[in-house]
C-alpha positions as CSV (number, residue, x, y, z in Angstrom):
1,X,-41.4,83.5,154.7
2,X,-37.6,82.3,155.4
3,X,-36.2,79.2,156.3
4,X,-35.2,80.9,159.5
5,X,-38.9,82.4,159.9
6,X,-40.6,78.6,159.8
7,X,-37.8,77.2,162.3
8,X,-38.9,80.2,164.9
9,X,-42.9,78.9,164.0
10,X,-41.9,75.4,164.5
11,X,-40.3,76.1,167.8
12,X,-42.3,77.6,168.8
13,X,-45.6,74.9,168.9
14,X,-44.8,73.5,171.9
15,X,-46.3,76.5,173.2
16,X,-49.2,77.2,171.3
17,X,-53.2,75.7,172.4
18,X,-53.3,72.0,172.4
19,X,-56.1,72.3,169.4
20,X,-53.8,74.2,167.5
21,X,-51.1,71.8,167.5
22,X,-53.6,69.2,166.7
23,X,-54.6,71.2,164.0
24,X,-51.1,71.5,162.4
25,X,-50.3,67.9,163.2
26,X,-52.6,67.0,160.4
27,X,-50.1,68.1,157.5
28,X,-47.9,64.9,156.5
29,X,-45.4,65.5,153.9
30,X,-45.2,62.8,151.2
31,X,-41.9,60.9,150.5
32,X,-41.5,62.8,147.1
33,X,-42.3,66.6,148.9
34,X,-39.4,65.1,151.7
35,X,-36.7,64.4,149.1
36,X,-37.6,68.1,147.1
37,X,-36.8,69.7,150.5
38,X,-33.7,67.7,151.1
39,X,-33.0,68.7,147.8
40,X,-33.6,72.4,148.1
41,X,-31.4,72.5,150.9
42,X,-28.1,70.4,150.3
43,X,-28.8,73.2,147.4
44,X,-28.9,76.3,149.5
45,X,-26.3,75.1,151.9
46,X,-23.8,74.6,148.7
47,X,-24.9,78.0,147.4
48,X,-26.8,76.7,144.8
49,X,-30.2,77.6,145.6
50,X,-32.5,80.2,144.3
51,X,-35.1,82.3,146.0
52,X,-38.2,83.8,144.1
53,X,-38.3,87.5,144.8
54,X,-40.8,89.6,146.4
55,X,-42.8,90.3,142.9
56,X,-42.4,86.8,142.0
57,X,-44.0,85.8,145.6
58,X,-46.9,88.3,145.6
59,X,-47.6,87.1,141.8
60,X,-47.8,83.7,143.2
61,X,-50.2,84.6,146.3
62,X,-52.3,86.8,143.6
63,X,-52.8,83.3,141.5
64,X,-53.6,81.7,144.6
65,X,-56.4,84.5,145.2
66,X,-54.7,85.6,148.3
């Protein structure tokens, strides 16, 4: 999934069920997970960021039994 890919999801809550945006309220980002992304990005908007690659994705997922 892209940046650009969770933007569109994130849009597009207003519109889903009122459970489901309860449900995905839940999910609170600590303070530490906060400054990684700002991290990642400043990193990605300088050109310094790295993305895995497809194999290096579907090992992860495979690891993660999914």
């Amino acid at each position: 999934m892209t940046g650009k890919d969770i933007e569109n999801r994130i849009a597009q809550m207003p519109c889903w069920p009122k459970e489901r945006q309860q449900e995905a309220s839940r999910y609170r980002l600590t303070d530490s997970q906060i400054r990684e992304l700002v991290r990642i990005q400043r990193d990605i908007w300088n050109g310094k960021g790295t993305f895995a690659t497809d194999e290096e994705m579907m090992n992860l997922w495979k690891s993660c039994g999914l």
